[in-house]
C-alpha positions in Angstrom: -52.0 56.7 34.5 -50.5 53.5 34.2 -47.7 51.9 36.7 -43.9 52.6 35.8 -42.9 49.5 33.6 -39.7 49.4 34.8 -41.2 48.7 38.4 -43.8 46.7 37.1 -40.8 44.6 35.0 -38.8 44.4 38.6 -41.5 43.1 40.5 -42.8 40.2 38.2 -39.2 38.8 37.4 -39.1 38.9 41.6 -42.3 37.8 41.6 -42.1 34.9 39.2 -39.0 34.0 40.5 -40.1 34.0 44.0 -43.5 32.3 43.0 -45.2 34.6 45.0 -47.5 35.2 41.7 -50.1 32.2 43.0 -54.0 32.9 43.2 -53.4 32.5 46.7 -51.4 35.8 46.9 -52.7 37.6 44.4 -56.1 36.7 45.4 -55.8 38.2 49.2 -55.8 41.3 48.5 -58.6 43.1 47.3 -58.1 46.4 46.1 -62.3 47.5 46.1 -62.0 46.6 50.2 -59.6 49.2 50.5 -60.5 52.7 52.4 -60.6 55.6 50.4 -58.2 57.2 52.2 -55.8 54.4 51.1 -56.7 54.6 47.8 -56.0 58.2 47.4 -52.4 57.8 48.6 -51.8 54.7 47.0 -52.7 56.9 43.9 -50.4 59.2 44.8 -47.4 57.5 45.5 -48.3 54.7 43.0 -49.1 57.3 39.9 -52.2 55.1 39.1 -55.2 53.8 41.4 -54.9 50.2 42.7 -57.1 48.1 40.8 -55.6 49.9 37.9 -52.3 48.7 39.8 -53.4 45.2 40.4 -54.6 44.3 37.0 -51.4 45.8 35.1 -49.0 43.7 37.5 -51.3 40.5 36.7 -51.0 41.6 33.1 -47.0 41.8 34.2 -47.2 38.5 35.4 -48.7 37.1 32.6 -46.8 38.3 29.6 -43.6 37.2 31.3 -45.0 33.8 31.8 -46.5 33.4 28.3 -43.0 34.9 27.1 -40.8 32.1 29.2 -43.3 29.6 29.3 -46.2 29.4 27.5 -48.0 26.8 29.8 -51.7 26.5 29.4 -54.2 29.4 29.6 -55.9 27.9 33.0 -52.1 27.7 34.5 -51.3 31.5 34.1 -55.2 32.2 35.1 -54.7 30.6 38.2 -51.2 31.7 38.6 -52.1 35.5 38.6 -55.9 35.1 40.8 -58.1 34.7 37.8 -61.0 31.6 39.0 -61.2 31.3 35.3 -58.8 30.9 31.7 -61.9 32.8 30.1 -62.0 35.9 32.4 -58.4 35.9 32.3 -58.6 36.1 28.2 -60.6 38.4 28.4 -59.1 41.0 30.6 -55.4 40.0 28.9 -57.3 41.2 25.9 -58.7 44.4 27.0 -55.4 45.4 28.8 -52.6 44.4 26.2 -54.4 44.6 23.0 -54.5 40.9 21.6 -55.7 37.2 23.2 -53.0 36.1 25.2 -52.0 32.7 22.8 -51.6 35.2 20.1 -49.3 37.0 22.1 -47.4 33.8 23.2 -47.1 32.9 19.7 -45.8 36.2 18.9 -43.2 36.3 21.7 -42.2 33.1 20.5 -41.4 34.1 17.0 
């Protein structure tokens, strides 16, 4: 199950706005580090398991940045806690459907 959009919408426009979207937050929390026990009710109060969480709010993060934006790959990458424009490509790709500078260049249209 995937996070509610419209909280995932709310807390990226904060987020963006807010700059809290650096590597340096998004990067302290790791979501495999977690106790079970936290991952269960994260799940349940969430609707969706927290890496599932974390990567859809990076994806979040990213579309509105490529949407307003559209600074370089390795900017967003390091804006959302990817160490690399590639692994972030790749996982855009797997979680939204299309490379991110095709989606930039779609949102631009």
């Amino acid at each position: 199950m995937r996070p509610k959009p419209a909280l995932l919408t709310r807390s990226s426009k904060r987020c963006v706005r807010d700059s809290c979207a650096s590597a340096e937050t998004t990067a302290s929390w790791n979501p495999a580090k977690v106790s079970p026990a936290f991952s269960e009710r994260f799940t349940q109060k969430v609707g969706s398991p927290p890496m599932e969480y974390l990567i859809a709010w990076r994806m979040a993060l990213a579309k509105d940045l490529l949407q307003r934006e559209r600074p370089p790959l390795e900017t967003v990458a390091a804006a959302i806690g990817y160490q690399s424009a590639s692994a972030f490509s790749t996982a855009f790709r797997r979680q939204v459907g299309r490379p991110p500078s095709a989606f930039a260049r779609r949102a631009a249209a």
